[in-house]
C-alpha positions, 0 to 999 in steps of 0.5 A: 088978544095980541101976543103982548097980552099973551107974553104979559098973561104968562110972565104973571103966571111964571112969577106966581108958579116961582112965588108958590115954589118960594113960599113951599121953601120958606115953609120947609125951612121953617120946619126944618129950622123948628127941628133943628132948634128942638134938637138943639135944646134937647142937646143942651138939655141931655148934653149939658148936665152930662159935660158939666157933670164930667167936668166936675168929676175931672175937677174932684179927680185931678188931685187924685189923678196927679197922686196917680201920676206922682207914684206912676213916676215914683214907682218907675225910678224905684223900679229902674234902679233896682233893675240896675241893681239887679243887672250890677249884681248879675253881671258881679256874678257872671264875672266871678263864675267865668273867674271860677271857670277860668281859675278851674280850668288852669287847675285842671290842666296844671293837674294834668301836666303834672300827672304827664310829668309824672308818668314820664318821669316813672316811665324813665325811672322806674320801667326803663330801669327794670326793662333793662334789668330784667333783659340783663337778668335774662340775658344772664339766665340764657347765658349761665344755661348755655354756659351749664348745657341747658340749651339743645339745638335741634336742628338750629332751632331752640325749644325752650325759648321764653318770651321777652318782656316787651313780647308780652306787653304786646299779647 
């Protein structure tokens, strides 16, 4: 046998080997594609009735879905506007409290610069007046017991001293 033979013999096998490993392929694939194709209709069959039947749903829905949608939006602007009612009215009476506060305030410190005029005004009327009548009154008294001998010294010192008014705002 010559090497050409050999070389022939073995090409010949090697196309067959490939040819058996092509055919176990094609078998392969054609299982799979089987299975696929079953899949597929299973798909179709379960799928199909289920999106047909959404599809109907949305279809039977939608006037619903956009009456929905029409309140959703009527709703909110009915709502925006009470909520900028609300927010006019709120402010209104905010304003009108801190008026209040303010107006309460300026009664406040009218009264009480009234009532400081008014002390200053009995203090210069009425106290200054009778602190200098009663020191001219005691002044009087001390003289007319001096000028009658009431008064004693002794030793330069007097006895029957009597506390000045003033002395006794202090005690």
């Amino acid at each position: 046998m010559d090497k050409l033979t050999i070389f022939i013999a073995l090409t010949a096998i090697a196309v067959l080997l490939q040819a058996g490993v092509l055919l176990a392929m094609y078998i392969a694939m054609r299982k799979s594609s089987e299975r696929v194709e079953a899949l597929a209709g299973e798909v179709k069959s379960k799928l199909l009735p289920a999106v047909e039947e959404g599809h109907q749903m949305l279809t039977a829905m939608r006037p619903k879905l956009e009456v929905i949608v029409d309140n959703l939006h009527s709703s909110t602007t009915l709502i925006r506007s009470e909520v900028e009612r609300v927010d006019a009215t709120v402010n209104d009476v905010v304003d009108r409290a801190r008026l209040q506060v303010i107006r309460a305030d300026e009664l406040l410190s009218r009264t009480l610069d009234r009532v400081e005029q008014t002390s200053d005004m009995v203090q210069r009327t009425v106290v200054s007046p009778v602190r200098q009548i009663s020191g001219l009154m005691q002044g009087i008294s001390v003289g007319l017991g001096f000028f009658f001998g009431r008064h004693r010294h002794n030793g330069g010192r007097r006895e029957d001293r009597r506390p000045v008014p003033q002395d006794e705002m202090f005690i």
